[in-house]
MARMARRO-588663 format. One record per atom (N, C-alpha, C): residue in three letters; x, y, z. Coordinates in steps of 0.1 Angstrom, whole numbers, plus 5000, padded with zeros to 4 digits. Example, Ala and Ser with C-alpha at 12.3 -4.5 7.8 and 13.67 -1.06 7.14 Angstrom:
% residues 2
ALA513249435078 ALA512349555078 ALA513249675078 SER512849785071 SER513749895071 SER512950005079 
//
This chain:
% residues 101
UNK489817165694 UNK490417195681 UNK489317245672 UNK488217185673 UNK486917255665 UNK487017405669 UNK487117415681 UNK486317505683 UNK487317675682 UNK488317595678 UNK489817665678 UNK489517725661 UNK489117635650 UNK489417665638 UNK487617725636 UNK487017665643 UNK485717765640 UNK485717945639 UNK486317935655 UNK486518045660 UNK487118135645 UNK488218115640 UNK489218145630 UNK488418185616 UNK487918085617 UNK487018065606 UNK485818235603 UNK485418205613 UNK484318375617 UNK485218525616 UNK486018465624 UNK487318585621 UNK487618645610 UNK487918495602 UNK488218515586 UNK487118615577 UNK486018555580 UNK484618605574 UNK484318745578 UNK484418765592 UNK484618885594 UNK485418985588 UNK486718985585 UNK487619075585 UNK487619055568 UNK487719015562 UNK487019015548 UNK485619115542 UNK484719045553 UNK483019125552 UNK483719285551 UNK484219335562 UNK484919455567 UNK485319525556 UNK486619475550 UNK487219495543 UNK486419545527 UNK485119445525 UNK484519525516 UNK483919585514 UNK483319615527 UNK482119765528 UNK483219865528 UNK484219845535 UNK484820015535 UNK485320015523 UNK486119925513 UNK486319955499 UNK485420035494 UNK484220025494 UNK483220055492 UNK482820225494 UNK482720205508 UNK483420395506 UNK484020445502 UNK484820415504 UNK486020445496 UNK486020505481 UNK485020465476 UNK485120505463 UNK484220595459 UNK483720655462 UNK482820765464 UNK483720915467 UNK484920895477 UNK485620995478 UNK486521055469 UNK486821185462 UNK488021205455 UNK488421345464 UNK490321345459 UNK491021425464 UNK490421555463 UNK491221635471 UNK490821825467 UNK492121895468 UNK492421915459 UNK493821985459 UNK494022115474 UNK495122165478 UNK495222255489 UNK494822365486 UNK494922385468 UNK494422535467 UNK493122555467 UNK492522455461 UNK490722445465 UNK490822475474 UNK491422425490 UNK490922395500 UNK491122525507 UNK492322615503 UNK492222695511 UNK491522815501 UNK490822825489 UNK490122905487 UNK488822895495 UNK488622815497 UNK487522725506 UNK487222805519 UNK488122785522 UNK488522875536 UNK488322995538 UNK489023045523 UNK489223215526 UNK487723285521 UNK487023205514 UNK485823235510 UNK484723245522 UNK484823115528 UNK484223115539 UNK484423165555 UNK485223225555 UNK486223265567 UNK484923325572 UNK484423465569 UNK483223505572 UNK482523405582 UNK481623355570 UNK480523285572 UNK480923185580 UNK481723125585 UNK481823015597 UNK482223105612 UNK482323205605 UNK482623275624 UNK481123325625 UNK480323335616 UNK479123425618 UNK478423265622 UNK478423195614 UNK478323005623 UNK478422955638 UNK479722995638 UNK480322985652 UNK478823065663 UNK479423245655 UNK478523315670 UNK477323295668 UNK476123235661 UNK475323165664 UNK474823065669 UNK475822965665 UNK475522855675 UNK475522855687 UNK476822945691 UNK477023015705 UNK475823035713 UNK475023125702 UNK473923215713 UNK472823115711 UNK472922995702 UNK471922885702 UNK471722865715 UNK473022795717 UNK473622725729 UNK473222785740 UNK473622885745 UNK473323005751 UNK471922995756 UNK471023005745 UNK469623015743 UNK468922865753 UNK469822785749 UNK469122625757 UNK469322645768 UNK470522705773 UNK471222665786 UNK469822745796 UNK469022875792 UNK468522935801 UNK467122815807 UNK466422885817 UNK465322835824 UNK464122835812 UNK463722935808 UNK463223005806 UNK463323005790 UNK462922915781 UNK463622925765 UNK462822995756 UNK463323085753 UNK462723185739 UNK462323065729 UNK461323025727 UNK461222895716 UNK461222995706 UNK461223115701 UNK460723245689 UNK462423255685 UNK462423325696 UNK464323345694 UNK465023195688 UNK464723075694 UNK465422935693 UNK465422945680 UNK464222945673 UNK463622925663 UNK464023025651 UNK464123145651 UNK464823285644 UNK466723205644 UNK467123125656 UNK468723105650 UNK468423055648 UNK467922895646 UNK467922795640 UNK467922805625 UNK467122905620 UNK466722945607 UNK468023055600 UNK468423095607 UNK469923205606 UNK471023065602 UNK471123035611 UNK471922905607 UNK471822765598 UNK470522765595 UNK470322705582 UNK470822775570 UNK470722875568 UNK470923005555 UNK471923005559 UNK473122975571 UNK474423035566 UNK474722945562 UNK474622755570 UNK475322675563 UNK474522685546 UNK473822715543 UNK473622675529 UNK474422755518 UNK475022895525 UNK475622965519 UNK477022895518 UNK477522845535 UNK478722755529 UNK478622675520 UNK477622585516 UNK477622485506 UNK477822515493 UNK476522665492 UNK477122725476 UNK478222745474 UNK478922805479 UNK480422825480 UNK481322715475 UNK480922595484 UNK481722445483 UNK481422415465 UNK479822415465 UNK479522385451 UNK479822455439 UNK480222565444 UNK481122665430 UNK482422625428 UNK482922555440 UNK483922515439 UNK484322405434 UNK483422335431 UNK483122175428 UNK483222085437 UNK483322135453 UNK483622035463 UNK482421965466 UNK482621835472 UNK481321765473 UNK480821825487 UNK479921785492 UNK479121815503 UNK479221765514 UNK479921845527 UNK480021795542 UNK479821715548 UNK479521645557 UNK478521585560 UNK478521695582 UNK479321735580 UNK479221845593 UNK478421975592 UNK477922005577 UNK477122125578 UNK475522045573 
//
């Protein structure tokens, strides 16, 4: 029986603890209306395909034997500057900041 209401007991503590870290996030987030979102979009539409085809040839770039560390190094830096360009964008827009770029 102890070891029945102990058990319970942790449970309790747990699922509580839980409950108030994620509140916690929680609050940090606010809405973004659809029209932000899809200005968002149409501003960026560009710049995330030009995202895309470099990652691509990132990718691309690892898969060989033989790795251009120059080349690696030239997209790595291309794709820094575009995500940053998405962010200006986000931040003109007043949206908060990704955590995917």
């Amino acid at each position: 029986m102890k070891k029945i209401m102990l058990a319970f007991v942790v449970a309790v503590i747990l699922a509580l603890s839980g409950a108030a870290y994620a509140d916690e996030g929680l609050a940090s987030v606010r809405t973004v209306s659809a029209e932000t979102l899809s200005k968002f979009r149409q501003h960026t539409a560009s710049l995330r395909e030009e995202l895309e085809a470099k990652e691509l040839e990132l990718r691309n770039e690892y898969a060989y034997e033989g790795i251009d560390t120059r080349r690696v190094a030239d997209l790595e830096a291309e794709i820094a500057i575009i995500k940053a360009k998405v962010r200006s964008v986000a931040a003109s827009l007043k949206l908060e900041p990704c955590c995917c770029l």
